[in-house]
C-alpha positions in Angstrom: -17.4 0.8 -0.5 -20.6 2.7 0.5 -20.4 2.8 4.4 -23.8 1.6 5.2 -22.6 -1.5 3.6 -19.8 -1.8 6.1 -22.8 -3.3 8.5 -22.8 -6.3 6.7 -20.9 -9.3 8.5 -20.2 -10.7 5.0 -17.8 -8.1 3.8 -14.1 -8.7 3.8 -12.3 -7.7 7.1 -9.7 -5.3 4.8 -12.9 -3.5 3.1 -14.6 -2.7 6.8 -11.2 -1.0 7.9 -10.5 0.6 4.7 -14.0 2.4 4.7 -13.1 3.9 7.9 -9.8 5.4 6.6 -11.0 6.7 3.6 -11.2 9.2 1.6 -7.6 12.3 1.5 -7.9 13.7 5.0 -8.6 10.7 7.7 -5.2 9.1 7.2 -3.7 12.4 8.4 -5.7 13.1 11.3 -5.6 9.8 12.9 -1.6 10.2 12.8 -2.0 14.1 14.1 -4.1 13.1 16.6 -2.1 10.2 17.7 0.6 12.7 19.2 -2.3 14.0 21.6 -5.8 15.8 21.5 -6.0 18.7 19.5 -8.6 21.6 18.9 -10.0 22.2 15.2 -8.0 25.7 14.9 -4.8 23.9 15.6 -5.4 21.3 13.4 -6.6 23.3 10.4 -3.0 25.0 11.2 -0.7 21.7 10.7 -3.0 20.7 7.9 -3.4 23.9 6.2 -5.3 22.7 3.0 -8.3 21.0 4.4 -11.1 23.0 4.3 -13.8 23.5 7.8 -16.3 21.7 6.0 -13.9 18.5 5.1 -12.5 18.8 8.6 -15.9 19.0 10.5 -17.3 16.2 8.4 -14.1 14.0 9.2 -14.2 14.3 12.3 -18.0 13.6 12.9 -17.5 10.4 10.9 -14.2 9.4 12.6 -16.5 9.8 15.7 -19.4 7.8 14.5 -17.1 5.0 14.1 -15.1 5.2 17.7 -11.8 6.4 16.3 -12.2 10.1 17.9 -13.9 11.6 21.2 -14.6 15.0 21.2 -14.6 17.0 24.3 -17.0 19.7 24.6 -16.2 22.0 27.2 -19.1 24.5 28.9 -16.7 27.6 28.5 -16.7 31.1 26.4 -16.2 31.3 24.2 -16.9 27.4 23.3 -13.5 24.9 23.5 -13.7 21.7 21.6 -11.0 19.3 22.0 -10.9 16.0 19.5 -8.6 12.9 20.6 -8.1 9.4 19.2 -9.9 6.8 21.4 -8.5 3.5 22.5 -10.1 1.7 19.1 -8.6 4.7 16.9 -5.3 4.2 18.9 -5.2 0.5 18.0 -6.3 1.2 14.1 -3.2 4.0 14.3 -1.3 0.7 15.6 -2.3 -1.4 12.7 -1.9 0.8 10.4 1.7 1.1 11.2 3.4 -1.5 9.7 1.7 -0.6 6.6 3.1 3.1 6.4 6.5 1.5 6.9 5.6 -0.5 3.3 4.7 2.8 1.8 8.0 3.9 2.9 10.2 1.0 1.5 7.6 1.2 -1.6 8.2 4.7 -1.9 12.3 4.5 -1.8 12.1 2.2 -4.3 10.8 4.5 -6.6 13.1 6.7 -6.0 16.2 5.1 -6.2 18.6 5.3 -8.4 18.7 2.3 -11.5 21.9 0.7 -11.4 23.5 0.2 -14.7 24.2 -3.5 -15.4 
């Protein structure tokens, strides 16, 4: 779903949150950044294969849509610090339950057949 069309009040509740979480990478930050606020360097360290550019871009739209602050501090050389928000918190909350289905889904896939 394009995310300009996420401004319509007519789309499905499911498809407004999903367009928020896509795409590889946000999935993965909003679960780093729920153990605290991190700065980019440490978080191109615990997620070594996502490239600045992804990252930045992320980030920015994370922000846009009130699931990160970013904390710019006045120092040098420059400190930025990124966070979850109270809304990212609560879609970190949500989305909870449904990791724990990916879970069971994926043990199931990996269990053993039984033979009958």
């Amino acid at each position: 779903m394009n995310r300009a069309r996420v401004q319509d009040t007519n789309v499905c509740g499911v498809n407004a949150a999903i367009v928020v979480i896509e795409g590889k990478w946000k999935t993965a930050l909003l679960w780093l950044l729920e153990t605290g606020p991190h700065r980019p360097g440490e978080i191109r360290r615990k997620l070594p294969d996502i490239s600045e550019r992804v990252l930045t871009q992320a980030l920015r739209e994370m922000e846009e849509d009130g699931l990160v602050h970013r904390e710019v501090y006045d120092v040098m050389p420059p400190k930025t610090v990124y966070s979850l928000t109270a809304f990212g918190q609560e879609l970190s909350d949500a989305l909870a339950p449904l990791s724990d289905w990916g879970h069971r889904r994926l043990d199931r896939l990996t269990a053993v057949p039984t033979a009958s």
